[in-house]
FIMARGU-557658 format. One record per residue (C-alpha): residue in one letter; chain; z negated, x negated, y negated. Coordinates in steps of 0.001 Angstrom, whole numbers, plus 500000, padded with zeros to 6 digits. Each point is the difference from the previous one (the first is absolute). Last residue first. Layout:
// FIMARGU-557658
[rec a; A; [Z; X; Y]]
...
END
This chain:
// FIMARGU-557658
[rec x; A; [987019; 834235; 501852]]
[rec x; A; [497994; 498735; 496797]]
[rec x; A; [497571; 502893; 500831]]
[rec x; A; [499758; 499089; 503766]]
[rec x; A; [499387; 496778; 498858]]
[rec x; A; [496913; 500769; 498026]]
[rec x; A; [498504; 502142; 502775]]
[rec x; A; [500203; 497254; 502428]]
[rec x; A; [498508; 497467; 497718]]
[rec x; A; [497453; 502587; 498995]]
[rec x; A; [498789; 500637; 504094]]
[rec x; A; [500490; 496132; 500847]]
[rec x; A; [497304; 499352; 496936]]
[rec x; A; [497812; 502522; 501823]]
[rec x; A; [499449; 497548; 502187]]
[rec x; A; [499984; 497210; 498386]]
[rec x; A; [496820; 501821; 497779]]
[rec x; A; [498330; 500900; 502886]]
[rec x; A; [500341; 495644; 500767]]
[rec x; A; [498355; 499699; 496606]]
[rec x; A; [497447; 502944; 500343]]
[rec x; A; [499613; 498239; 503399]]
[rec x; A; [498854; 496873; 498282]]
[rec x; A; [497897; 501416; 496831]]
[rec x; A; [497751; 502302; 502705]]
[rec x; A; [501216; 503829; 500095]]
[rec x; A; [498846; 502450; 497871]]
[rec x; A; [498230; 502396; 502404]]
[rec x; A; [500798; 503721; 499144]]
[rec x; A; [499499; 502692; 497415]]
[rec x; A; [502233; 501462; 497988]]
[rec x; A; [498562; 503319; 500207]]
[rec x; A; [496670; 501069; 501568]]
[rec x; A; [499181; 503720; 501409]]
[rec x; A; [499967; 499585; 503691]]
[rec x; A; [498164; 496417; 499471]]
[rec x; A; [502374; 496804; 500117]]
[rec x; A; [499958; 497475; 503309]]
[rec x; A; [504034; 499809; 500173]]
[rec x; A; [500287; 503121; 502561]]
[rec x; A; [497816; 502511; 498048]]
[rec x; A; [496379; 500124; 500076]]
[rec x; A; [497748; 503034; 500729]]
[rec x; A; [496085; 500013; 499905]]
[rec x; A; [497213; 500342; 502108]]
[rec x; A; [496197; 500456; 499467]]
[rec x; A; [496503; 498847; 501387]]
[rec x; A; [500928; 500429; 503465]]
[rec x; A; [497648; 499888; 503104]]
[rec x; A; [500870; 500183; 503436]]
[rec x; A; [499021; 502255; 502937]]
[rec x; A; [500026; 499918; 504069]]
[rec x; A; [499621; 496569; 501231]]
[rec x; A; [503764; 498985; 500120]]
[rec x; A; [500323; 496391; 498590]]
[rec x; A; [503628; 498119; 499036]]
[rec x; A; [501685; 502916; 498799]]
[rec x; A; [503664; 500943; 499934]]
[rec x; A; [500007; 502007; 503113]]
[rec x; A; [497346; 501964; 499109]]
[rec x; A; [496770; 499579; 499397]]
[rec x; A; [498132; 502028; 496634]]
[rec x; A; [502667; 501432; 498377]]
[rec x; A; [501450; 500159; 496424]]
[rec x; A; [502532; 502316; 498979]]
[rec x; A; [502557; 499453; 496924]]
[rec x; A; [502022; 502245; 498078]]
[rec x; A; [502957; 499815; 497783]]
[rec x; A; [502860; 497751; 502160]]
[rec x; A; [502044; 497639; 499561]]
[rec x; A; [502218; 498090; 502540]]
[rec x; A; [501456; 496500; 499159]]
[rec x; A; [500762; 498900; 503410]]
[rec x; A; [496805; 499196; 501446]]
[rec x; A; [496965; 501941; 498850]]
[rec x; A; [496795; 498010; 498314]]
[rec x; A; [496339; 499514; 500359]]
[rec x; A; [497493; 497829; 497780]]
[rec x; A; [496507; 499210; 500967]]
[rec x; A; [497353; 498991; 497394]]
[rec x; A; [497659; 498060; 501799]]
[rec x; A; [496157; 500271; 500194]]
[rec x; A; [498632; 502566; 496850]]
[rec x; A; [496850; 499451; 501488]]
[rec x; A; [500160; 496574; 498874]]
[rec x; A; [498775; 499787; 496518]]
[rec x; A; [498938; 496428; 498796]]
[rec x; A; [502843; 499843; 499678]]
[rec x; A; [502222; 501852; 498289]]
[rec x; A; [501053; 503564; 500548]]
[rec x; A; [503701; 500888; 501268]]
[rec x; A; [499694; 498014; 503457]]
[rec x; A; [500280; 496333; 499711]]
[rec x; A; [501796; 499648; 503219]]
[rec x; A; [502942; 501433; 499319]]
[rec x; A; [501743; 501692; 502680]]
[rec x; A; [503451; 500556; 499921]]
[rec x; A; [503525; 501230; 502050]]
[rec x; A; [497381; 503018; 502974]]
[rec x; A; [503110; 502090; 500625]]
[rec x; A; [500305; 503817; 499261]]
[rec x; A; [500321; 503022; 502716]]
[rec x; A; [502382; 502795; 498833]]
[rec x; A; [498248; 503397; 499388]]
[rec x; A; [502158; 503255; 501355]]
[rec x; A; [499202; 499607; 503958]]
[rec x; A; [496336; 500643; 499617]]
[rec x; A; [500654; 503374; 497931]]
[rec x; A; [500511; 500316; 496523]]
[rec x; A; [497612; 501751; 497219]]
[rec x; A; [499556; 496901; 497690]]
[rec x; A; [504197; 499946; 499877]]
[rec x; A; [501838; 496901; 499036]]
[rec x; A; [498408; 498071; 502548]]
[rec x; A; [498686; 496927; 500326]]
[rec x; A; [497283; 498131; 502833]]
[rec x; A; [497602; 497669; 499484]]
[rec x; A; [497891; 498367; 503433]]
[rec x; A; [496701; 499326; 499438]]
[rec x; A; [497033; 497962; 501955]]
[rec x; A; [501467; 496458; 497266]]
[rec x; A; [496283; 499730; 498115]]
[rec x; A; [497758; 500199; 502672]]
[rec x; A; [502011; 497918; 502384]]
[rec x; A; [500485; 497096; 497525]]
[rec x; A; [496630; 499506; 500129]]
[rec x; A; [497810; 501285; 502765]]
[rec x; A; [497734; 500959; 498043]]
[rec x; A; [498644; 502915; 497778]]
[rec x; A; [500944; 502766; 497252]]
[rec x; A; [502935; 498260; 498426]]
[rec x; A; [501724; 502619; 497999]]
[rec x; A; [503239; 499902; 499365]]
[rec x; A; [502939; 500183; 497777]]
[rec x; A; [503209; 500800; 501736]]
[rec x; A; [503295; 498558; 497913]]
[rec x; A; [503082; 502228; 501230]]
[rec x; A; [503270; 499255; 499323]]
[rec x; A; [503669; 501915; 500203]]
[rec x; A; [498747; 502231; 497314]]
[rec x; A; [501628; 503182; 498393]]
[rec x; A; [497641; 501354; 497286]]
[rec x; A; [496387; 501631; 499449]]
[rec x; A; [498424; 497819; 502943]]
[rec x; A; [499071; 503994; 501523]]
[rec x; A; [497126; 498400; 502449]]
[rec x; A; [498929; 501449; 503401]]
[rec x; A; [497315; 498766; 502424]]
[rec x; A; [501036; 500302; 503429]]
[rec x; A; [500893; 503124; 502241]]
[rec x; A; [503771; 500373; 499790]]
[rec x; A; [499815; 495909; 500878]]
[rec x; A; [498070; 501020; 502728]]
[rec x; A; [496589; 498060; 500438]]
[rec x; A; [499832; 496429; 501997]]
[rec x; A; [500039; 499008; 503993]]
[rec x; A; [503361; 498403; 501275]]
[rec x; A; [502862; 501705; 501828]]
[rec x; A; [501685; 501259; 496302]]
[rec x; A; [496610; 502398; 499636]]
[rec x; A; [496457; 499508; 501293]]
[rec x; A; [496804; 501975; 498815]]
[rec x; A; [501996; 502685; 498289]]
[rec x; A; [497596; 500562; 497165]]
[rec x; A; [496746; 498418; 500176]]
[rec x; A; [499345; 497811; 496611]]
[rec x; A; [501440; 499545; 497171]]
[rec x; A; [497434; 498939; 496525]]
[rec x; A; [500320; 499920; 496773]]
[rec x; A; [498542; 497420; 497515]]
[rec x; A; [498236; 498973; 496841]]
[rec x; A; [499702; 496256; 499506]]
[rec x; A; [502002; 500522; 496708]]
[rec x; A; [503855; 500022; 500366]]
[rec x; A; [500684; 503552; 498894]]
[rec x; A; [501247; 503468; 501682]]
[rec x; A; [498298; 500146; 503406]]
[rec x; A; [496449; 500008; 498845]]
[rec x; A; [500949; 502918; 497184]]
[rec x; A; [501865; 502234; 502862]]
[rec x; A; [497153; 499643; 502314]]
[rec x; A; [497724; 501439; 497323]]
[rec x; A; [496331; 498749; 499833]]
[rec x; A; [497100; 499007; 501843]]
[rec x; A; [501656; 499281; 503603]]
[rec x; A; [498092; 498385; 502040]]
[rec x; A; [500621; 496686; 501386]]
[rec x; A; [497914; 497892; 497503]]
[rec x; A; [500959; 496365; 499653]]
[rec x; A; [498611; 496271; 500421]]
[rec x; A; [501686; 499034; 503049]]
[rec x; A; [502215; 496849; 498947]]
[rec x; A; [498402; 498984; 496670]]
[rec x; A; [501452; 498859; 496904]]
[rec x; A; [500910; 503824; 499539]]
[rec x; A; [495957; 501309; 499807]]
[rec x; A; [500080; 503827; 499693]]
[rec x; A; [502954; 500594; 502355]]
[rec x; A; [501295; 503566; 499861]]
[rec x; A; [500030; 502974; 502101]]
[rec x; A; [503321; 502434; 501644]]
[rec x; A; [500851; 501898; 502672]]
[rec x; A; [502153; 502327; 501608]]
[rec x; A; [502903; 499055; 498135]]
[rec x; A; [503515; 501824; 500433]]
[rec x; A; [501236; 501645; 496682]]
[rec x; A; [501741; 498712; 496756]]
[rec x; A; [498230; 497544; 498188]]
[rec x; A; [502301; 498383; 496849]]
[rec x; A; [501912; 496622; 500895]]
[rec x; A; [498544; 497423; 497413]]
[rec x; A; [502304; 499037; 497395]]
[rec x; A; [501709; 496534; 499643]]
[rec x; A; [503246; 500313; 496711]]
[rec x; A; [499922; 495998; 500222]]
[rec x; A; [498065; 498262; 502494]]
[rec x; A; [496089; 500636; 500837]]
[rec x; A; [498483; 496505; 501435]]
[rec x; A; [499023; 498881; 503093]]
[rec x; A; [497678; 496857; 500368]]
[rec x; A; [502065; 496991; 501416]]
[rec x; A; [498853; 498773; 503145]]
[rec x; A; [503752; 500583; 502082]]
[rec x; A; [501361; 501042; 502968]]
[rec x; A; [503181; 501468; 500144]]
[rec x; A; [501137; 501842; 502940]]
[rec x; A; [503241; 498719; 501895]]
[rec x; A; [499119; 496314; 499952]]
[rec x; A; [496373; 500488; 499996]]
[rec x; A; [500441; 501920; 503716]]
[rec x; A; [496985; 502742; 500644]]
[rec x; A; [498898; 500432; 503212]]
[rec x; A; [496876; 499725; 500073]]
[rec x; A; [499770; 496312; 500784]]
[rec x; A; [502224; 499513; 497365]]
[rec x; A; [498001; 501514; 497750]]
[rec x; A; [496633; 498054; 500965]]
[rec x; A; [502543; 496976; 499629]]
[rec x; A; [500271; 500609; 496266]]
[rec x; A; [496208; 499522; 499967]]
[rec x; A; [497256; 502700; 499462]]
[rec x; A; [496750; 499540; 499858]]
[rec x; A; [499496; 503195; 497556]]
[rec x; A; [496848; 497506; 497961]]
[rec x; A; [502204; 497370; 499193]]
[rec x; A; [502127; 502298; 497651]]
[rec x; A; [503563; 500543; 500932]]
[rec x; A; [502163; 498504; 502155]]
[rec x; A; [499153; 496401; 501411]]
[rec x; A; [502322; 498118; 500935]]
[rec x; A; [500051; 498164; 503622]]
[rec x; A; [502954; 502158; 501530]]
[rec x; A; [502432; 498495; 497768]]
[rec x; A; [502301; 502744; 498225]]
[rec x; A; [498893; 501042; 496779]]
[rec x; A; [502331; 501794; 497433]]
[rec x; A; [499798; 498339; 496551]]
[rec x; A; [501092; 503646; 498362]]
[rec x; A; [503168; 498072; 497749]]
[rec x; A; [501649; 498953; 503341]]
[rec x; A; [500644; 503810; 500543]]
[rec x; A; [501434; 501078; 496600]]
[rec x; A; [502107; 496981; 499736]]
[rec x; A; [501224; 500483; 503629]]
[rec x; A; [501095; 503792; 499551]]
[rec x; A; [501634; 498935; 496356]]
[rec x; A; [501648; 496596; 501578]]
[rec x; A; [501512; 503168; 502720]]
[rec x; A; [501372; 502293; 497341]]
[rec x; A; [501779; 497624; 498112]]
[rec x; A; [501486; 497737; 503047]]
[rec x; A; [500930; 503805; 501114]]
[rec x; A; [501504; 500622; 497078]]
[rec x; A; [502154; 497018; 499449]]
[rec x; A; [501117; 500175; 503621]]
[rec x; A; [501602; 503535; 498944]]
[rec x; A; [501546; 498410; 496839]]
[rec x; A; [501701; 497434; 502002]]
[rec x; A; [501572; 502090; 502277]]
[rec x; A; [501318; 502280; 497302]]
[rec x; A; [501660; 496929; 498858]]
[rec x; A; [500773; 498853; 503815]]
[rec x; A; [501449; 503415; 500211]]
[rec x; A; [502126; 499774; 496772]]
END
């Protein structure tokens, strides 16, 4: 009975892991220093991430162009920006207007070249320089989310430092103090942005997540921190949204990668362990 049970339990994890690596192979993550990420124009290589700090095998690094999963909403403005402006010419890096001609809420609610703006704050916070995470920008993602994709806005060079000066933080309070919002982990880039080319001041699409399953309701972006890559004081974000542990937005169902035809085959051993298990246990 134990090596049944045993059985079934190795089953599972064979399950659950092929799923992980099926979901990761299928984003053509780049590892050689030499590629080139993103449009030609950014100048960025896979080794100008490395060089910053940033390790392809642990973060994903890919040139694919983002796009929306299953049940994807934008997070919805909540407080925190002290600026905001727009860029009036998006195949261009510095072609935008730093004022702010409209609502703050309205730039920081849609994926349109419109953005908010953090800057001042704390001035330094977990020993490096960067804005409080009590003090950032402030999203309600409208449902528990263990992701966050960060849309920017690519204002100038140095590319990737523009586009990766943030660090995301999640709480499920928008009112909590610095020690209630849990610091997320840079997992994906992808270098295509979320407009095609020949846009690029929509840079790289930047995807955070929290170890250990953890979800949470709220998000706050800083400029700096400990997660970012550049502190010079402000960052711009287009919009934000929530994503669940498997990749799916806060609101999709049945959603997921489908595995490729050989691990669905060796998922499908797996789980075959799990029935063959069961279906003695019955006849017992």
């Amino acid at each position: 009975m134990n090596r049944l049970r045993r059985a079934q339990q190795i089953g599972l994890g064979v399950a659950v892991a092929l799923f992980a690596m099926a979901s990761r192979a299928s984003a053509q993550c780049l590892t050689n220093a030499g590629t080139q990420v993103g449009n030609p124009a950014l100048g960025a290589t896979v080794g100008t991430f490395i060089g910053l700090g940033i390790d392809p095998n642990t973060t994903c690094i890919e040139n694919g162009l983002w796009t929306d999963p299953s049940g994807f909403v934008f997070g919805s403005y909540v407080k925190g920006a002290e600026g905001a402006g727009f860029g009036y010419d998006p195949t261009s890096l510095g072609a935008y207007n730093g004022a702010n001609l409209g609502s703050i809420a309205a730039n920081a609610n849609a994926r349109d070249f419109y953005w908010v703006q953090d800057v001042g704050g704390c001035g330094s916070y977990g020993g490096v320089g960067g804005n409080c995470p009590s003090n950032g920008i402030i999203w309600d993602l409208g449902g528990q989310a263990n992701q966050l994709a960060v849309f920017v806005f690519v204002d100038h060079g140095p590319i990737p430092l523009e586009v990766l000066e943030n660090t995301a933080w999640l709480s499920n309070d928008p009112n909590a103090a610095d020690a209630g919002w849990t610091q997320a982990s840079l997992v994906h880039v992808y270098g295509g942005g979320w407009s095609p080319d020949p846009n690029i001041a929509d840079g790289f699409v930047a995807v955070y997540q929290l170890a250990g399953g953890a979800t949470f309701r709220y998000a706050s972006v800083t400029w700096g921190g400990p997660g970012a890559i550049q502190r010079d004081g402000d960052n711009e974000i287009d919009a934000v949204g929530g994503l669940t542990a498997r990749g799916c937005g806060v609101n999709g169902v049945n959603c997921g990668t489908v595995p490729e035809p050989m691990t669905t085959s060796l998922l499908g051993g797996g789980l075959a362990l799990l029935s063959l298990g069961a279906l003695r246990r019955r006849r017992a």
